[in-house]
N, CA and C atoms as a LAMMPS dump frame, in Angstrom:
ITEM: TIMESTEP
0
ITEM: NUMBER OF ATOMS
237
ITEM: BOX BOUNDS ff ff ff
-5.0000000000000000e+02 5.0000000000000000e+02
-5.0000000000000000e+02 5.0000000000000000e+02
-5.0000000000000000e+02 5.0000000000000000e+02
ITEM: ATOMS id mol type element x y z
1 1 1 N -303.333 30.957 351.153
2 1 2 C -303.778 31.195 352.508
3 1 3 C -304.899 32.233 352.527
4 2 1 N -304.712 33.041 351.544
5 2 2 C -305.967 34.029 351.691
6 2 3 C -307.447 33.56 351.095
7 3 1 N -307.054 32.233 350.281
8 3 2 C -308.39 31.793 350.257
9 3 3 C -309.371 31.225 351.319
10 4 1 N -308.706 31.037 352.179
11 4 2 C -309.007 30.016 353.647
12 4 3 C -309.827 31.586 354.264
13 5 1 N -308.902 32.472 354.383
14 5 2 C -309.729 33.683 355.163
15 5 3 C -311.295 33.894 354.089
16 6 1 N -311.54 34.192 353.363
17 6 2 C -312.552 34.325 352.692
18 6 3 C -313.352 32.93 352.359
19 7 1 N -313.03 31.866 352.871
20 7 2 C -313.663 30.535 352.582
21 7 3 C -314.94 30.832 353.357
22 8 1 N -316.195 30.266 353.11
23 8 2 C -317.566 30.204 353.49
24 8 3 C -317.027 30.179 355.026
25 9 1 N -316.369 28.431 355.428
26 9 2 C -317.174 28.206 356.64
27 9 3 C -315.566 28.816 357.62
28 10 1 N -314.836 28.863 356.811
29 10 2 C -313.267 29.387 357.485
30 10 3 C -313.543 29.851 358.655
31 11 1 N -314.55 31.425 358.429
32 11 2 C -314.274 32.343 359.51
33 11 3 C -315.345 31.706 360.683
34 12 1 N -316.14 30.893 360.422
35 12 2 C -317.598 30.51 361.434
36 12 3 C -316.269 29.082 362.445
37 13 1 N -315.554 27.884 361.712
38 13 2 C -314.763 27.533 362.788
39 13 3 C -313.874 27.81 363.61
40 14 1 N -313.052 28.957 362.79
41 14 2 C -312.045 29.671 363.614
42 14 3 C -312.592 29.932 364.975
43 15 1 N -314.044 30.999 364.388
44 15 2 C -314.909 31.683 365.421
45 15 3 C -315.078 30.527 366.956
46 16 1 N -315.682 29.409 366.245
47 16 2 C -315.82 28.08 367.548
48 16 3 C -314.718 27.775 367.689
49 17 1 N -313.946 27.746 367.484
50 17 2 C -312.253 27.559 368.059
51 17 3 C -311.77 28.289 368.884
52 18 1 N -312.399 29.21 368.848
53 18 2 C -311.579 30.591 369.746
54 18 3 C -311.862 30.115 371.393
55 19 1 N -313.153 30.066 371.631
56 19 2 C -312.849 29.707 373.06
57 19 3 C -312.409 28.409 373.712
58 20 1 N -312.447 27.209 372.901
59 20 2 C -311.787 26.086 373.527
60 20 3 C -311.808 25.13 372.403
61 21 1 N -311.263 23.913 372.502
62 21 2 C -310.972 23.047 371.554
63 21 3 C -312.115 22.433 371.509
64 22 1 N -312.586 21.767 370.346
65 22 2 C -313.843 21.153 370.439
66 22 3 C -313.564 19.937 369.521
67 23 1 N -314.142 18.565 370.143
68 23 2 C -314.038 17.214 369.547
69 23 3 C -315.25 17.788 367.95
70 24 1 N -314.932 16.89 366.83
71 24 2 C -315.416 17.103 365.473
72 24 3 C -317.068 16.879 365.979
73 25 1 N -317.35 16.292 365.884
74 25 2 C -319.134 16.264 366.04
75 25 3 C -319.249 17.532 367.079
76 26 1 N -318.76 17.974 367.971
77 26 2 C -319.601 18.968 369.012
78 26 3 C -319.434 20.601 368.044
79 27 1 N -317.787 20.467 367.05
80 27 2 C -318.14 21.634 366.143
81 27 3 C -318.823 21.557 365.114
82 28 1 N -318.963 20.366 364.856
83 28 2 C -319.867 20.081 363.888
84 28 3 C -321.698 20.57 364.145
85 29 1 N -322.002 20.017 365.129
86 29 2 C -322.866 21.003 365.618
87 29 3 C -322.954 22.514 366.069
88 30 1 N -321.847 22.86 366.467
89 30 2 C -321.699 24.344 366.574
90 30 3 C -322.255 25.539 365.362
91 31 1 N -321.738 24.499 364.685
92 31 2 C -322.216 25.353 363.108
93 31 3 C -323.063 25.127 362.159
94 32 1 N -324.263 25.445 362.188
95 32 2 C -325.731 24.677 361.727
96 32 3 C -325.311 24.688 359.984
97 33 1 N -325.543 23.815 359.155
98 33 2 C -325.729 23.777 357.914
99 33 3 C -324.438 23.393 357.273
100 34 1 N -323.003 23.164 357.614
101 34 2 C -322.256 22.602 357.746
102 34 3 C -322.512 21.175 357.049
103 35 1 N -321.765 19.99 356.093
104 35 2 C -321.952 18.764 355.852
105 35 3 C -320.358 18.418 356.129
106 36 1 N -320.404 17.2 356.538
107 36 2 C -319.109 16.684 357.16
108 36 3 C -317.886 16.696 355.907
109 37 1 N -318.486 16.518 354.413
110 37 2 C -317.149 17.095 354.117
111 37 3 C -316.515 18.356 353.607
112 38 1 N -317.714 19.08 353.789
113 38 2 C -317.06 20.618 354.063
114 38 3 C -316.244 20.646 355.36
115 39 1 N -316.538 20.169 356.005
116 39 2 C -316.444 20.588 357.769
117 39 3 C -314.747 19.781 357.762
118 40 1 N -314.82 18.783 357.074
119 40 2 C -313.589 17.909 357.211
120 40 3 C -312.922 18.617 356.115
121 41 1 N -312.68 18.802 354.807
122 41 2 C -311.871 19.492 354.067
123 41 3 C -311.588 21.446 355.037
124 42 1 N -312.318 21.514 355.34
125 42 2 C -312.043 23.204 355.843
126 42 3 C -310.957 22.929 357.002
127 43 1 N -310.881 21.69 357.946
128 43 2 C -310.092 21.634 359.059
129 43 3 C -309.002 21.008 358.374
130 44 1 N -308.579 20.324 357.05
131 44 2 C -307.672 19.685 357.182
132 44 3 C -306.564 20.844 356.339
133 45 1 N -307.089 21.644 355.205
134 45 2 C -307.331 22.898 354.91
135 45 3 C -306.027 23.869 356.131
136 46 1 N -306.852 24.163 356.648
137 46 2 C -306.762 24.879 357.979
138 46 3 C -305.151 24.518 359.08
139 47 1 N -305.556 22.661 359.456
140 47 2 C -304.716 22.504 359.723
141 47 3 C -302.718 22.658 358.983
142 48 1 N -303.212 22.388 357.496
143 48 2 C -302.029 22.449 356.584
144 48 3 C -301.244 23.895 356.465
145 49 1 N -302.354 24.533 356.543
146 49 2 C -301.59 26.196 357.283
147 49 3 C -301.457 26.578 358.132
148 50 1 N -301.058 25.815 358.834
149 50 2 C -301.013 26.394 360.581
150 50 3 C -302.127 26.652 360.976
151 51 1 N -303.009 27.169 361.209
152 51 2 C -303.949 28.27 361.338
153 51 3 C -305.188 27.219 362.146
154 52 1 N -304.518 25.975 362.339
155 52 2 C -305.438 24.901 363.091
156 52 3 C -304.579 23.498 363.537
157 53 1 N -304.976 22.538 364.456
158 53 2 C -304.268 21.884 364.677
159 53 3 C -304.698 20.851 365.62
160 54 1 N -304.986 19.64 365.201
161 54 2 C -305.485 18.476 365.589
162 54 3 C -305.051 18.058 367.092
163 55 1 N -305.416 17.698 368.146
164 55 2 C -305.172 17.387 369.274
165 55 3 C -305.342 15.565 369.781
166 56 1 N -304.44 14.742 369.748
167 56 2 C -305.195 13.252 370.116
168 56 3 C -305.774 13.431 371.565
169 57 1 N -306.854 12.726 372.161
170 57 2 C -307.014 12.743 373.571
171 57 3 C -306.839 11.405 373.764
172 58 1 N -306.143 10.967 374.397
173 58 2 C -305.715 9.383 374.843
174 58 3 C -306.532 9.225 376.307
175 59 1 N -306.767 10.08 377.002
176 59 2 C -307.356 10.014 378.311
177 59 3 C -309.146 9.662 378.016
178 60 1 N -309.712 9.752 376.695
179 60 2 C -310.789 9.85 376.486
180 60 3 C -311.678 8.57 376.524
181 61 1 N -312.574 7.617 376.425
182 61 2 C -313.035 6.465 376.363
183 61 3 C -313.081 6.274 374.579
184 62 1 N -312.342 5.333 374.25
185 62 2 C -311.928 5.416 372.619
186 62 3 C -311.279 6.366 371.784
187 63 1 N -311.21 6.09 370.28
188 63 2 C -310.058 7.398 370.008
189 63 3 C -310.67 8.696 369.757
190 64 1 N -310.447 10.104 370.299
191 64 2 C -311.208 11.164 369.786
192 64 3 C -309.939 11.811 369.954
193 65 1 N -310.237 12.51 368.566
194 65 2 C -309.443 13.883 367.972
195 65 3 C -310.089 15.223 368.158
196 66 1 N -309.382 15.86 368.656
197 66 2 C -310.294 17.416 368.908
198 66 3 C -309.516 18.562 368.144
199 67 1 N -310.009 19.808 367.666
200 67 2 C -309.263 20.693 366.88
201 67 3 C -309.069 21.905 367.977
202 68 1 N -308.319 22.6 367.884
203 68 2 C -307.774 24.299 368.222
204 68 3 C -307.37 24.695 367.416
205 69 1 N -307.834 26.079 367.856
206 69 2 C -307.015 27.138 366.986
207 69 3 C -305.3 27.081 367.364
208 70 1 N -304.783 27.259 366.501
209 70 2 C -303.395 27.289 366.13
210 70 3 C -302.599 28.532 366.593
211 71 1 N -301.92 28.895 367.989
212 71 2 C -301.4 29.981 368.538
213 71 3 C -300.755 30.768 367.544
214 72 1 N -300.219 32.213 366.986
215 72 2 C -300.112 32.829 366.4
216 72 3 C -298.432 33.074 366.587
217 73 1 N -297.867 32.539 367.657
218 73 2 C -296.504 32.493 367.55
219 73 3 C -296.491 31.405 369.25
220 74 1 N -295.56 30.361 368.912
221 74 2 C -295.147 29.127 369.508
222 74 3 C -295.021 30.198 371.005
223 75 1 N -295.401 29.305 371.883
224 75 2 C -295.202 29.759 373.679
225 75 3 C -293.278 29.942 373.371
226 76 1 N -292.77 30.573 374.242
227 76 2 C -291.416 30.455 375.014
228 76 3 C -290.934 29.465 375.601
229 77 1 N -290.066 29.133 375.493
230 77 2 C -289.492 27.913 376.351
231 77 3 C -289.148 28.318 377.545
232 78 1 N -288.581 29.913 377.875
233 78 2 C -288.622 30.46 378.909
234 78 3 C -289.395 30.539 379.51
235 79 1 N -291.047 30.343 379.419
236 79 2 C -292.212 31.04 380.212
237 79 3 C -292.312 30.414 381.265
């Protein structure tokens, strides 16, 4: 896991993750110089440690997958 923190593009998607989920091509652009299979090994990476986490959108026109950052401890069931 601590290789992921020190990975090149680790800390630059986290960074675009932070304010909202973003479908793969729009972070893909977010982050100039990026090649799709860096961009795809770093999220799948990512996702396998928690630390990210794939979203389906079924409401969308065809299939799109979008990523978030991965909450740091699960909501309450109480909230």
């Amino acid at each position: 896991m601590l290789g992921h923190l020190a990975g090149r593009w680790t800390s630059l998607i986290r960074t675009a993750l932070l304010v909202e989920p973003l479908l793969y091509h729009a972070l893909r652009r977010a982050i100039t110089g990026i090649s799709d299979k860096s961009l795809a090994a770093t999220l799948r990476s990512l996702q396998h440690d928690g630390l990210s986490r794939a979203e389906d959108r079924p409401w969308t026109t065809g299939p799109r997958t979008s990523a978030r950052r991965a909450r740091s401890k699960p909501p309450s069931p109480f909230a």
